[in-house]
N, C-alpha and C positions, 0 to 999 in steps of 0.2 A: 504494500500500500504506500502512494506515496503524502505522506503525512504532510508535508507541504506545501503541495499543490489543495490537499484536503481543507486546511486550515487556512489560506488564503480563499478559497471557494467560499470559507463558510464567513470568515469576516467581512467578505463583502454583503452577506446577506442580514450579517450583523450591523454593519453601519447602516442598512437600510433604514433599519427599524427602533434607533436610538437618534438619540442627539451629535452632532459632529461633536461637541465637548466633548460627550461622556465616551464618546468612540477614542478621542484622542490621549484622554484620561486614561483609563480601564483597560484599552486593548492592546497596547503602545508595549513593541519588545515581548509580547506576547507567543507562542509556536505551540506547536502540537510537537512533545517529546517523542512517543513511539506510540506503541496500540501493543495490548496484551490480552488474549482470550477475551478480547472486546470489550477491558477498558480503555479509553482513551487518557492519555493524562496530558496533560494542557501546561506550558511550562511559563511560570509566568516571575516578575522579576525579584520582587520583594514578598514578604506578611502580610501587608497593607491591602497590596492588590490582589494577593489571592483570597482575604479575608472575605474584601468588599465584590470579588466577581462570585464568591459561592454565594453570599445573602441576599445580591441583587440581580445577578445573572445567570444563573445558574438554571431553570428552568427555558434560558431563550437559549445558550451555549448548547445544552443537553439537544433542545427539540432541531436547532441548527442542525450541529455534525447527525443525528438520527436521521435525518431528513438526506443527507448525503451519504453519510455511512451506516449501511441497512444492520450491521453484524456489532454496532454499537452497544454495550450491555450497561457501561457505568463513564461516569467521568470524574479523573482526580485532579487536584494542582499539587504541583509542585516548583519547588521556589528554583530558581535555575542561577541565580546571581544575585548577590549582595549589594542593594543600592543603599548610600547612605545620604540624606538631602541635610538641606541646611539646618535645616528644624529639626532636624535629628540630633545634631549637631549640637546644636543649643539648646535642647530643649533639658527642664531640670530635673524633670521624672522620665524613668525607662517606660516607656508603654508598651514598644513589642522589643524581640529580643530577636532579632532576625537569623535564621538559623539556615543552612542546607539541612534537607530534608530527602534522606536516599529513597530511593524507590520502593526497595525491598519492604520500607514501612509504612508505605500505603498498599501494597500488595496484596490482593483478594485472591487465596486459593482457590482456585477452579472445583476443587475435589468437595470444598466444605460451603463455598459463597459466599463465607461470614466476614461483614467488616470485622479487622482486629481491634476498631477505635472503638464500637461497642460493649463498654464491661461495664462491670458495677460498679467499681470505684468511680465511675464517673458517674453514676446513676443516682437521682437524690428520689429520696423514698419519704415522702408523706402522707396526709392519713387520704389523698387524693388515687393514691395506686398500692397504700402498704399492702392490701390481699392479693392482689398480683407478685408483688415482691416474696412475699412470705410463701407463697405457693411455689414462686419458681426456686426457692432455697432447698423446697422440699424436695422438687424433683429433679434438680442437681445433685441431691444426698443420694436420691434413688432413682433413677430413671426409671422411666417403662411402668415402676407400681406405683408410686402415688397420681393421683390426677392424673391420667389417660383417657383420652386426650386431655390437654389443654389449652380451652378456650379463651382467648384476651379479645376482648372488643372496647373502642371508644372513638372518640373522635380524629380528626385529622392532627396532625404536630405536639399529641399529646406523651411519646416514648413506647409507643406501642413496639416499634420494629428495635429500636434500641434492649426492651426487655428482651424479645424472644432471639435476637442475636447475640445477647450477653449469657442468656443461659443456654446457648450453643458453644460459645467460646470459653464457658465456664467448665461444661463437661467436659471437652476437646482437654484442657488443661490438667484435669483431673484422675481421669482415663482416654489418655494418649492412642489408644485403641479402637476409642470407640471411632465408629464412623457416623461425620454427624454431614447433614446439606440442609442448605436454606433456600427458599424460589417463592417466587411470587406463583400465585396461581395461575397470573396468564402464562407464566414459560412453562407450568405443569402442564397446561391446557394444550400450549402449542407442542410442544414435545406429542404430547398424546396423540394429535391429530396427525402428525408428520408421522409416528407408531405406522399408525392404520394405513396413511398413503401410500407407504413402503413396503408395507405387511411384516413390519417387525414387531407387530402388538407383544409378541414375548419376551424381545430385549428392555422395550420399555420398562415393562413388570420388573425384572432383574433390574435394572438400572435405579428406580425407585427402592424397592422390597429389599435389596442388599443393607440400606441403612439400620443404623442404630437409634439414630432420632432424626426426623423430617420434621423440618419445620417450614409451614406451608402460609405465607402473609396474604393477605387480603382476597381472603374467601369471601368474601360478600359477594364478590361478582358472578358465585360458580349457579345464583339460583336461576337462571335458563339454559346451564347444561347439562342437559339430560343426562349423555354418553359420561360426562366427565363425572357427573355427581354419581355414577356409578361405577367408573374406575377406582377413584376417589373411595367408597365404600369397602372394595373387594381391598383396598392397599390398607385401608385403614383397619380391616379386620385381621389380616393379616401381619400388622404390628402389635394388636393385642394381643394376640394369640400367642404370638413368642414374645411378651412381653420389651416390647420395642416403644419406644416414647415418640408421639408423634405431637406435633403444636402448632397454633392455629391463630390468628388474628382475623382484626374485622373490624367495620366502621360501625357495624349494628350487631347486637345481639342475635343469634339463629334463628332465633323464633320469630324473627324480622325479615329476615333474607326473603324476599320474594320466589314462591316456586322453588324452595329445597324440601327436599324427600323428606316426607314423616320419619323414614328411617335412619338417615342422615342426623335428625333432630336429636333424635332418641339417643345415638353415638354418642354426639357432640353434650347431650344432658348426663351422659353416664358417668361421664368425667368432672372435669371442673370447667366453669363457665364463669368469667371476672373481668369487671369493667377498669375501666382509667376514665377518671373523667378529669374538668379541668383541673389545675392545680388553686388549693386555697392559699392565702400571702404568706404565711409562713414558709411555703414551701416554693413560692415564686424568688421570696425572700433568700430562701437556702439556695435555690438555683442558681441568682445573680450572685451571689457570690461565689461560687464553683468555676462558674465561664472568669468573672475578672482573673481569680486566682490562676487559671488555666492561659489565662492571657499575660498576665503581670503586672495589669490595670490597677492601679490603686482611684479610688472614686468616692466621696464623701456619704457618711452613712448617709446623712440627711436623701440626699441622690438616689442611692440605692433605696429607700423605704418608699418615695414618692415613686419610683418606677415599678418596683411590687405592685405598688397599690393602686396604679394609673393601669397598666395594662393586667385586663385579666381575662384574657383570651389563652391560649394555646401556648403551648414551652417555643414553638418556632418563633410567635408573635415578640412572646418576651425578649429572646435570641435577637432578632430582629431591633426592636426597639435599644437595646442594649449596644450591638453593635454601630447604630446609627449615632449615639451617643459619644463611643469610643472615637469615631472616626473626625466628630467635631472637637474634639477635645485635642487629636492630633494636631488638625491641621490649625488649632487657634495654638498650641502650643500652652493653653495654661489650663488651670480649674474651670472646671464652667458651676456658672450657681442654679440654684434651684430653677430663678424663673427663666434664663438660658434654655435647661433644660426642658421645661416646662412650654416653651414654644418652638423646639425641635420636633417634642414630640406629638403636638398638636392633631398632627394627620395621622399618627399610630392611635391614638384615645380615640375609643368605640364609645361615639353618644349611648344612651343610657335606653334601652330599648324599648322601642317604641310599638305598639301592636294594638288594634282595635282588640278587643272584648271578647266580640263575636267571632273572631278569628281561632282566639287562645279555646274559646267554646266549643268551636267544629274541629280545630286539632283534637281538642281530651278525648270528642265523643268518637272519630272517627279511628281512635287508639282503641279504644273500647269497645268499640263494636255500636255503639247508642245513637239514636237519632237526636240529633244536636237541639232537638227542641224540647227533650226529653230532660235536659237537665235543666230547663227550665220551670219546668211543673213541679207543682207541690206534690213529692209523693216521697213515700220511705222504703220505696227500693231499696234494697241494700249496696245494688250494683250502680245505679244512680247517685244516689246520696255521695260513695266515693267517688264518684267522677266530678260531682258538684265538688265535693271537697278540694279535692286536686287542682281545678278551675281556680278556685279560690287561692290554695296556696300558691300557685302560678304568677298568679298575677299580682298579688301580693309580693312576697319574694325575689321573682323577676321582671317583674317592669315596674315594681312602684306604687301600685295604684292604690289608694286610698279605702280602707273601710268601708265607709259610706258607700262611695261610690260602685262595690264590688256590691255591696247590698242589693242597691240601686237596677244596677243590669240586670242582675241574677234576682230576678223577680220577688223583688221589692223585699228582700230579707234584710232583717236588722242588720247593725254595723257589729251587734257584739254574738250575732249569732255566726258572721265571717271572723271575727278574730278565733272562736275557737274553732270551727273549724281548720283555720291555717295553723294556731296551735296545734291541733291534734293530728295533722300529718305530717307538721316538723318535728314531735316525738315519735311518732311511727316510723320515720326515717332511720331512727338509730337501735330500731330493734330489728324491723322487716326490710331485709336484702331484696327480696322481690320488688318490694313498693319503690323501694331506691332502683331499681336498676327499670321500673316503667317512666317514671320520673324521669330519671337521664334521658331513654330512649325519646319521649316526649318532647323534653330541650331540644334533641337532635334534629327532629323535625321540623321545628322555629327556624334553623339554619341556612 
């Protein structure tokens, strides 16, 4: 391949679609170092620049070179030369530590797929993922018997693929033996289907079934296939069977997945089944301290508590926001204050959610199975009343709205008959796992 002519191809379809600046900025002494079992690695000059093209380019860089190079699987940076600018120079805090960085340690084995940047030590565990964490301890002690399968579901940039890569790279370290691989369900999918093309459906099976643990990310998409949700079954029975650990992600709960097998379900319920939802400030809080540590950032607590507490979306979002921070602070060469920060981050801080009523109404009921007008009628259902409840604590909780006014829509009930009910399914929260995990799914939907 020639990686030169590749990556000239592709920068010009990069300057298409950005600013002449940020082209001359960002991409300036930039190459494509070599291609390895289809990663590319992208060689670029400094820390700085390879910080800011994976947070801010990296999803155009990625769809670029794939769009030209079909056999493309991942994309790395790697720093290629030592720039040192004036500011660098002068400036009185170290903020990055510009290092070469060999190949060999961003290298993804073929045999296993697993990032090795993936572990726990990098992983911060609060009460937002601890049953995830504590589960996958368990079946690092024991593979194969405890939780078989294991299911993780939650939202987008929340450490989903980071867990189930760390408790790959965890066993791999522990028994050196074992044979572990990671894949997204499309390359399961396509594999499968190329099987059948060839009529090698039996090397497929061996190629899969040899493992000691398969861990299979973002199953959510497998529920309109038929063929695969039944490959998929026979592979997974066959890892219980010899007691083989296989593990699972997903953006929704199974019971969600649109058109997956009853039987499927039943699998997936046999084992363990554990969400990640957002992270709460304490543990946004623990994060933004890990990344500076990890950088060499020093940044005033005040700073850091006000960006916990301003962004509280997603671990990528915070990433994000954090970085864009670091990068101001660079190029002004000094402390930045609070309200600096404060209108950096301006366009990262998600207004405070807004949602008619009757919207938040037709999401509970259509969770529920209920006609949405049904939770407005006086009646003591039992299956009603919580959905009415749910409504209430919804909207309560997450968008704000007022007592009264929840009274009010929700056919004309008192204001202190809505407080308890939003009471009374914020303490059911911390006893029923189920209630919590419809709840989340619910949120998801808002999205």
């Amino acid at each position: 391949m020639d990686t030169k002519q590749l990556w000239k191809n592709c920068l010009v379809e990069i300057e298409a679609g950005i600013s002449k600046a940020n082209f001359s900025t960002w991409f300036k002494n930039t190459s494509i170092l070599k291609e390895e079992t289809g990663i590319v690695y992208v060689g670029v000059p400094n820390e700085f620049v390879r910080d800011w093209l994976k947070n801010k380019y990296h999803k155009l860089i990625t769809k670029t070179i794939a769009d030209t190079y079909e056999n493309m699987r991942a994309v790395e940076y790697v720093i290629t030369k030592i720039e040192t600018s004036k500011q660098e120079i002068h400036k009185t805090n170290e903020i990055y530590i510009n290092k070469e960085l060999p190949l060999r340690d961003l290298y993804i084995n073929p045999d296993d797929n697993l990032n090795p940047r993936y572990r726990f030590d990098s992983f911060i565990v609060g009460t937002f993922n601890e049953l995830a964490y504590a589960a996958s301890q368990a079946i690092i002690e024991n593979p194969g018997t405890k939780y078989n399968p294991f299911f993780v579901y939650g939202g987008t940039g929340l450490g989903k693929t980071h867990l189930i890569q760390a408790i790959g790279n965890s066993i791999k370290e522990k028994n050196p033996n074992k044979k572990v691989h990671y894949l997204t369900l499309e390359k399961f999918a396509t594999d499968f289907i190329n099987s059948l093309q060839n009529n090698k459906a039996n090397s497929f099976k061996e190629k899969y079934r040899k493992y000691d643990l398969l861990i299979i990310d973002d199953i959510q998409f497998i529920g309109k296939m038929e063929k695969i949700q039944e490959e998929l079954f026979h592979t997974f029975n066959t890892f219980y069977e010899n007691n083989k650990q296989i593990i699972f992600s997903s953006d929704k709960h199974p019971n969600y997945i649109p058109e997956l097998a009853d039987r499927l379900k039943s699998r997936f319920a046999a084992g363990m089944i554990v969400d990640i939802s957002e992270p709460e400030y304490e543990s946004r809080l623990a994060i933004l301290k890990v990344k500076l540590k990890e950088l060499g950032v020093d940044l005033e607590q005040e700073i850091i508590e006000y960006v916990a507490g301003a962004i509280q979306g997603n671990i990528r979002e915070l990433e994000g926001s954090l970085n864009t921070i670091i990068c101001q602070y660079r190029l002004k060469n000094k402390a930045l204050s609070v309200s600096e920060v404060k209108n950096l981050l301006k366009n990262n801080i998600k207004p405070k959610k807004n949602v008619a009523i009757k919207d938040v109404v037709k999401t509970v009921g259509d969770y529920y199975s209920l006609e949405e007008s049904s939770i407005y009628e006086k009646t003591r259902r039992k299956e009603i009343v919580k959905a009415r409840q749910v409504v209430m604590y919804l909207l309560r909780e997450d968008f704000n709205v007022s007592y009264p006014l929840i009274g009010q829509k929700l056919g004309g009930k008192d204001h202190t008959t809505v407080i308890h009910s939003y009471l009374k399914i914020k303490a059911d929260l911390k006893n029923d796992p189920q209630l919590l995990q419809e709840i989340e799914q619910i949120r998801i939907m808002f999205k």
